[in-house]
C-alpha positions as CSV (number, residue, x, y, z in Angstrom):
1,X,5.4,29.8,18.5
2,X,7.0,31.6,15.8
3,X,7.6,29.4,12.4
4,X,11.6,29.4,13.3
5,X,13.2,28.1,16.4
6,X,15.1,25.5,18.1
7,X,13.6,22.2,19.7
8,X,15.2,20.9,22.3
9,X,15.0,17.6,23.8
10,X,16.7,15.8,26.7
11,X,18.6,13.5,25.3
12,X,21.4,10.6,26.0
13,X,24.8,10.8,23.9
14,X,26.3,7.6,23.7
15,X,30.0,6.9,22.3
16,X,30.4,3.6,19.7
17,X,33.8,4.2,18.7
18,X,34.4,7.6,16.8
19,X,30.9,7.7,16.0
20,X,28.4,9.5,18.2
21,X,24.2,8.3,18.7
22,X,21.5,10.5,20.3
23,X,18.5,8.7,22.4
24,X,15.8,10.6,22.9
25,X,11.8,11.3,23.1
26,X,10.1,13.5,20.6
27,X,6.2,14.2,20.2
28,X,5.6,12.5,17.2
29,X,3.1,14.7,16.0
30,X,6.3,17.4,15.5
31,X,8.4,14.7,13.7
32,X,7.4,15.8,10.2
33,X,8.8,20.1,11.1
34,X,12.2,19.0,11.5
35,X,12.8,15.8,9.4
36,X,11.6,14.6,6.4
37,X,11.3,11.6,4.1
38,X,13.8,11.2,1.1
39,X,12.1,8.8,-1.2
40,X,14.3,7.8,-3.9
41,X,14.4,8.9,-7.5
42,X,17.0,10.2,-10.0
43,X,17.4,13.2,-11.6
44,X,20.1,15.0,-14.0
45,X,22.3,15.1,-10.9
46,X,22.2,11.4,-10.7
47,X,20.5,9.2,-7.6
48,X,18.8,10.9,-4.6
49,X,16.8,9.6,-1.4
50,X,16.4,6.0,-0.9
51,X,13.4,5.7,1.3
52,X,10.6,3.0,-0.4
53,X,7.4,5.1,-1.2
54,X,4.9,5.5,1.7
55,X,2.7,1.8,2.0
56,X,-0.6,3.4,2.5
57,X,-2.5,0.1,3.9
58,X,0.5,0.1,6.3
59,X,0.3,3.4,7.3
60,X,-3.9,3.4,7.6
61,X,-3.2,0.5,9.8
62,X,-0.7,1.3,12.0
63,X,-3.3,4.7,12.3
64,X,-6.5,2.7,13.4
65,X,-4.1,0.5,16.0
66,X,-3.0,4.5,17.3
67,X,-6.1,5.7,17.5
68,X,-6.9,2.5,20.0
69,X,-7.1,2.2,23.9
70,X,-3.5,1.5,25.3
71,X,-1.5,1.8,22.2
72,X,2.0,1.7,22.2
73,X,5.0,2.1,19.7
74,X,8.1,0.9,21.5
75,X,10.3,0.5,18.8
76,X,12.7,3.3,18.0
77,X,12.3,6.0,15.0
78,X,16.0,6.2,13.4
79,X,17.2,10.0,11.9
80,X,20.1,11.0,10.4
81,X,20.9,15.0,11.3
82,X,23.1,16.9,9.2
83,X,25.6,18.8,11.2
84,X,23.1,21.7,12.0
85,X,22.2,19.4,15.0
86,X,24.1,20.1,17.9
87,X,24.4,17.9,21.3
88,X,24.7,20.1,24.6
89,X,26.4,17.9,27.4
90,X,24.9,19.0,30.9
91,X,27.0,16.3,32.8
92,X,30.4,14.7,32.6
93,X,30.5,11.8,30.9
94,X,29.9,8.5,32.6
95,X,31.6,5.6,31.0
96,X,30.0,5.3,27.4
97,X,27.2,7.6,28.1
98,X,26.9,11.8,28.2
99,X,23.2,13.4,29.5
100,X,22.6,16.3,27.4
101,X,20.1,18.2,25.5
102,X,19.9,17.5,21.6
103,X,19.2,21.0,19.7
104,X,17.4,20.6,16.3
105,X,16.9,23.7,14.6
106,X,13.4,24.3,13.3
107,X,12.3,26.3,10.2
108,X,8.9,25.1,8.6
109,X,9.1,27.7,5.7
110,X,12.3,25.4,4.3
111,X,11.2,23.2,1.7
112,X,11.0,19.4,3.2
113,X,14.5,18.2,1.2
114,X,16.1,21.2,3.3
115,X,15.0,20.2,6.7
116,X,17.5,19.1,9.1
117,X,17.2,15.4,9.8
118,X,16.0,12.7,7.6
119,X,14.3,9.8,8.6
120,X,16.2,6.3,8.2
121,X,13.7,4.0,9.8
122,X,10.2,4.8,10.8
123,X,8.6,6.2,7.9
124,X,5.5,4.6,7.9
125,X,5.1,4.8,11.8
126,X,5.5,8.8,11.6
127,X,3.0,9.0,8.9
128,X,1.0,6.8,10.9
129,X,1.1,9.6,13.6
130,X,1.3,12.5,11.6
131,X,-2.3,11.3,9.9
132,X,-4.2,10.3,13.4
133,X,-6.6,11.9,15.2
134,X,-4.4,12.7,18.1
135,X,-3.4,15.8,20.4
136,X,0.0,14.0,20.8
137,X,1.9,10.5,20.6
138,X,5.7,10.8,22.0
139,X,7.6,8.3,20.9
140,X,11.2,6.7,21.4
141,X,14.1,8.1,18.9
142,X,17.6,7.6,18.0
143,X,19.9,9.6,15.6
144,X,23.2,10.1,14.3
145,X,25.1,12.5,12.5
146,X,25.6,11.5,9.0
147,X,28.9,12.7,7.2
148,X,26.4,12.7,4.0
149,X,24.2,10.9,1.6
150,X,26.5,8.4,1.1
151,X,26.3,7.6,4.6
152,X,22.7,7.8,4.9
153,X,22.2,5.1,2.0
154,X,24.6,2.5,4.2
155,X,22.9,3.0,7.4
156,X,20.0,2.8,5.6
157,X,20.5,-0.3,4.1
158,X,22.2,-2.3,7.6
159,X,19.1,-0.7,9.5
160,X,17.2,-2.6,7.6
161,X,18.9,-5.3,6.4
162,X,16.7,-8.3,8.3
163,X,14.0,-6.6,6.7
164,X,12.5,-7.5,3.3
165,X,13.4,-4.4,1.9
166,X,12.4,-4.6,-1.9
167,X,15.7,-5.7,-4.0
168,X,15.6,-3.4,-6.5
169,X,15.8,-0.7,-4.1
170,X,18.7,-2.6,-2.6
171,X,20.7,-2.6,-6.1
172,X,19.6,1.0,-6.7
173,X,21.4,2.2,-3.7
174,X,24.2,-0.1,-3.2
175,X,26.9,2.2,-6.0
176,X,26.3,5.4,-3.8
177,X,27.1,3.8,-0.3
178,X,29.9,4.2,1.8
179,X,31.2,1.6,4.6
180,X,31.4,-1.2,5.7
181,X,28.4,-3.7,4.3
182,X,27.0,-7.3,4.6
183,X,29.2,-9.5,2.7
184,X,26.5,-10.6,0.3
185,X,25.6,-6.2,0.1
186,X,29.3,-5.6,-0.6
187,X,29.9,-8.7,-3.2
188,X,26.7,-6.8,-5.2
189,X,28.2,-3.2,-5.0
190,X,30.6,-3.3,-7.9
191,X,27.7,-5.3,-10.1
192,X,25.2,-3.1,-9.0
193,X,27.1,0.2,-10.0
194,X,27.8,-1.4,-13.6
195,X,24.2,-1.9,-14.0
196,X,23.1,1.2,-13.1
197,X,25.8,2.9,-15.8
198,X,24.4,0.7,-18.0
199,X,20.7,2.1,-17.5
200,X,21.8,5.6,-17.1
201,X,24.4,6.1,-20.1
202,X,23.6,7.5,-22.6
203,X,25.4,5.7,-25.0
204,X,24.0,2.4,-23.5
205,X,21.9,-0.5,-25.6
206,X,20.5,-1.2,-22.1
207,X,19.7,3.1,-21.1
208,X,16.1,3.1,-19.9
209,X,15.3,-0.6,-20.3
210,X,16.4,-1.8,-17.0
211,X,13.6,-1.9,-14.7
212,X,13.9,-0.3,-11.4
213,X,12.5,2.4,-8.7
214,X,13.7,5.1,-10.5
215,X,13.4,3.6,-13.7
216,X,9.6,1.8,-13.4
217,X,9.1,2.4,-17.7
218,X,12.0,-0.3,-18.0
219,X,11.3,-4.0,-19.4
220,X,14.3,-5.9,-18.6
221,X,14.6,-7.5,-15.2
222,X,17.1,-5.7,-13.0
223,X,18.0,-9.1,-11.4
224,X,19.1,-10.7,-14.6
225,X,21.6,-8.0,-15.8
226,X,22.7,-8.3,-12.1
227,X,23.1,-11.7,-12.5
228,X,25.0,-11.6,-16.1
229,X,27.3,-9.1,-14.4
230,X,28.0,-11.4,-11.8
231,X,28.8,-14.0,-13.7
232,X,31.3,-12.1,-15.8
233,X,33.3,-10.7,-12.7
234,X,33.6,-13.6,-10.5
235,X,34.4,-16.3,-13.7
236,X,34.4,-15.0,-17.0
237,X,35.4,-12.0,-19.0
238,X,35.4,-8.9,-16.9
239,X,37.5,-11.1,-14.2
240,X,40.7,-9.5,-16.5
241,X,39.6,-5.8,-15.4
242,X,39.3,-7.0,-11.2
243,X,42.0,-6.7,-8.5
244,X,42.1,-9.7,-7.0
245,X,43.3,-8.7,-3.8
246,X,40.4,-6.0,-3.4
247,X,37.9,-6.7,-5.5
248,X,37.1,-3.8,-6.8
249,X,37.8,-3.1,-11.0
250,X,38.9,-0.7,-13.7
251,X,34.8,0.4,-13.8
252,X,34.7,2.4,-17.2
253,X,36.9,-0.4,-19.1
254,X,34.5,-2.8,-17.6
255,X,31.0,-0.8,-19.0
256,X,33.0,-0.5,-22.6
257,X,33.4,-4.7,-22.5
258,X,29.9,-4.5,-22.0
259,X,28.8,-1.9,-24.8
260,X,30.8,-3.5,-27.0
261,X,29.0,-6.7,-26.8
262,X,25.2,-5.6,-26.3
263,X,25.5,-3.3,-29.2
264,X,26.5,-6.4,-30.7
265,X,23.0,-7.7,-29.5
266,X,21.2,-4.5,-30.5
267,X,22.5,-4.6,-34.2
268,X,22.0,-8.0,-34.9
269,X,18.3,-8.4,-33.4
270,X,16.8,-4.4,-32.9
271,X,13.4,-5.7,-33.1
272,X,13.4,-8.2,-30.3
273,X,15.6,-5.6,-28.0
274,X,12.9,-3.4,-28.3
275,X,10.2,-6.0,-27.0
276,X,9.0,-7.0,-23.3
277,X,10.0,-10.3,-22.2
278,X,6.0,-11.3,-22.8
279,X,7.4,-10.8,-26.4
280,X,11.4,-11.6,-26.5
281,X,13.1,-14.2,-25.5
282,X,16.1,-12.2,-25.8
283,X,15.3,-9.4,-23.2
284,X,13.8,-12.0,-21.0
285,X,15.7,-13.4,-17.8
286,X,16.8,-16.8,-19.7
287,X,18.3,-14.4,-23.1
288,X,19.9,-12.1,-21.0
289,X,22.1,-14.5,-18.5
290,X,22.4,-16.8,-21.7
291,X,24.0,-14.5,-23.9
292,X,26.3,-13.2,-21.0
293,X,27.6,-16.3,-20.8
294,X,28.5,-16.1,-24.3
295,X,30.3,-12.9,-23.6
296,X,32.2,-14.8,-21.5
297,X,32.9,-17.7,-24.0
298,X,33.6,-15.5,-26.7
299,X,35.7,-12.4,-25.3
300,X,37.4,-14.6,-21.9
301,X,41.0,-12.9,-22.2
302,X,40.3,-10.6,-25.0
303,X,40.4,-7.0,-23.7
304,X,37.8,-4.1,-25.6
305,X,41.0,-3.3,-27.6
306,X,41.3,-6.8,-28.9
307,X,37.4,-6.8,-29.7
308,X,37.2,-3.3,-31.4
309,X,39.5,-4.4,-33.9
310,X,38.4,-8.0,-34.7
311,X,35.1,-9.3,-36.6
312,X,34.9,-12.5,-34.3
313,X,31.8,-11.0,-33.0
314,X,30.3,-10.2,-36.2
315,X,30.7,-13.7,-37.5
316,X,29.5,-15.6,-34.2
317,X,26.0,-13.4,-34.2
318,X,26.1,-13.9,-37.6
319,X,25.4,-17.8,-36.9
320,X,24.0,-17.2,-34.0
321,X,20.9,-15.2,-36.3
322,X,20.7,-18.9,-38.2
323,X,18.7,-20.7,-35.1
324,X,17.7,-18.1,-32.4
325,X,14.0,-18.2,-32.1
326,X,13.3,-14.9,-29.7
327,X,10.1,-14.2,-31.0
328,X,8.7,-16.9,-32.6
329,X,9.3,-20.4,-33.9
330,X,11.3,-23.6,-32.5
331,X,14.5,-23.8,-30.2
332,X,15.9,-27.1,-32.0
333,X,18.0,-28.5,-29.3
334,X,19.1,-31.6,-31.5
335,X,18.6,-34.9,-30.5
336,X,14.6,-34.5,-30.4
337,X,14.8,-31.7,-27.9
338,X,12.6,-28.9,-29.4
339,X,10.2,-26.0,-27.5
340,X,8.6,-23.2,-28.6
341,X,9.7,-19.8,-28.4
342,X,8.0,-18.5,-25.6
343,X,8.5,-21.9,-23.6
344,X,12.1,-21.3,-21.8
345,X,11.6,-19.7,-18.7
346,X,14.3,-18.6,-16.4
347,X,15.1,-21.0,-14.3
348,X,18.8,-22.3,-14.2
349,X,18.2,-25.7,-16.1
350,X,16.6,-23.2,-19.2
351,X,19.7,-20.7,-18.7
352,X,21.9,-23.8,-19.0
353,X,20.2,-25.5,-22.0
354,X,20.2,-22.1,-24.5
355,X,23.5,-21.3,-23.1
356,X,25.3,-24.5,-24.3
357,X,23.0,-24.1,-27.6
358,X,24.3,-20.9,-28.1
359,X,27.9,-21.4,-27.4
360,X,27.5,-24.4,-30.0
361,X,26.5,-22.8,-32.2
362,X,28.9,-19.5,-32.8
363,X,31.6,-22.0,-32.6
């Protein structure tokens, strides 16, 4: 068989509304010529892929159980085919249902990110395959046309959304989906695509420092800028830039509210930005949440035009510098209540008590 051609499969077409899926049997040993695996990262074009890296205790094991007497895999392996796949109807259509012959088109000299489908669900059962010590292992399929990365990422992320797929992940895809979500996916998108302008600006104090697949070298917590945006959006000072009616927001006015303010951070205390949490209370979980909550008590109903042209900032971090202990020292608390530095963890009754000792004390 030549290295070009077209594999054709007997396939089922089934209609869900305007959208079309395939089911279908494939060798699995052949998976890996026509689809591959688009593990996420970022690049000067911004995000691409979104599959999790390959688990290789997973995959040996899911080997070892195929290599067995009587295995089986009956669960489905999900693709997304770009629009060279084609469907072949050799019968008229019977109610929701079409018999056919799905056409994939075949070219193993193409580099993998060129190959025709990718695969949404399955990756580690088709390595598992790919890697045994077998002549052949078919195995049950389903696909869809996807109208484009976008599309990919959200059936991506519903596929596997009673899965424990990791969170950062999640938050890394989330900006570049399109559909219909989850309610608790779709509250995160809008916070999600501010953080990752945050990390990825250039003229960001967070660029780099955010921790996340494509972004491993970060210190900061992904979760607690999530949560600091959050906060700001649903009940504090980026509520101003939301629509109310579809919560969605004036996205660059919202990221120059939060430049404003962090740079704020960065100027006043450069040396604890620059250290892990192990070493900084301030780019821990507990600094980070706390001091967006005195964004919020500060700036509430002041727009970035207000703050660009007023020192209130300046002289609240200016008291603020008088009793922060990031790296070292005593949080005095008054009334008895002191800890060391290192001591606040981020848990919500910490967040709560340097939050109201902060707000007291740049007011």
């Amino acid at each position: 068989m030549s290295d070009r051609y077209d594999l054709r499969l007997p396939a089922i077409e089934i209609t869900q509304g305007a959208r079309r899926i395939y089911t279908f049997a494939v060798d699995g040993k052949v998976i890996h010529d026509f689809a591959a695996v688009s593990r996420v990262h970022r690049d000067e074009h911004g995000l691409g892929g979104y599959q999790r890296p390959e688990v290789l205790a997973h995959i040996r094991a899911i080997r070892r159980y195929l290599e067995s007497e009587n295995a089986i895999l009956p669960n489905s392996i999900v693709f997304a085919f770009d629009d060279r796949v084609r469907f072949e109807a050799l019968s008229e259509r019977n109610g929701h249902a079409t018999i056919g012959e799905l056409v994939i088109p075949v070219d193993e000299a193409l580099p993998e990110d060129q190959r025709a489908a990718l695969i949404v669900d399955g990756q580690q059962r088709s390595a598992a395959i790919r890697d045994a010590d077998l002549a052949a292992f078919p195995v049950a399929a389903v696909g869809f046309v996807a109208s484009g990365q976008e599309d990919q990422r959200a059936q991506f992320i519903l596929v596997n959304n009673t899965k424990p797929l990791p969170k950062g992940l999640i938050h890394e895809l989330l900006p570049d989906t399109a559909g219909e979500l989850p309610v608790r996916y779709a509250r995160r998108r809008l916070p999600a695509q501010l953080m990752m302008r945050l990390n990825t600006d250039g003229d960001s104090p967070f660029a780099g420092r955010i921790s996340m697949p494509t972004a491993p070298d970060g210190y900061i917590k992904d979760n607690s800028v999530l949560r600091m945006i959050e906060n700001s959006l649903y009940e504090g000072a980026l509520y101003q830039y939301r629509d109310s009616e579809t919560g969605e927001g004036d996205v660059e006015t919202m990221l120059s509210h939060l430049k404003f303010f962090w740079w704020q951070v960065v100027t006043t205390w450069s040396e604890p930005w620059s250290l892990a949490p192990r070493y900084s209370r301030l780019t821990h979980g507990a600094g980070i949440q706390s001091l967006g909550f005195v964004m919020d008590g500060l700036t509430e109903g002041l727009s970035v035009w207000d703050l660009s042209g007023s020192d209130v900032l300046k002289k609240s971090f200016a008291a603020l510098d008088e009793v922060v202990a990031w790296t070292g020292g005593t949080w005095n608390f008054g009334e008895g209540d002191a800890v060391r530095w290192n001591s606040l963890q981020n848990t919500p009754n910490d967040v709560r008590r340097l939050t109201n000792f902060l707000l007291r004390a740049c007011r």
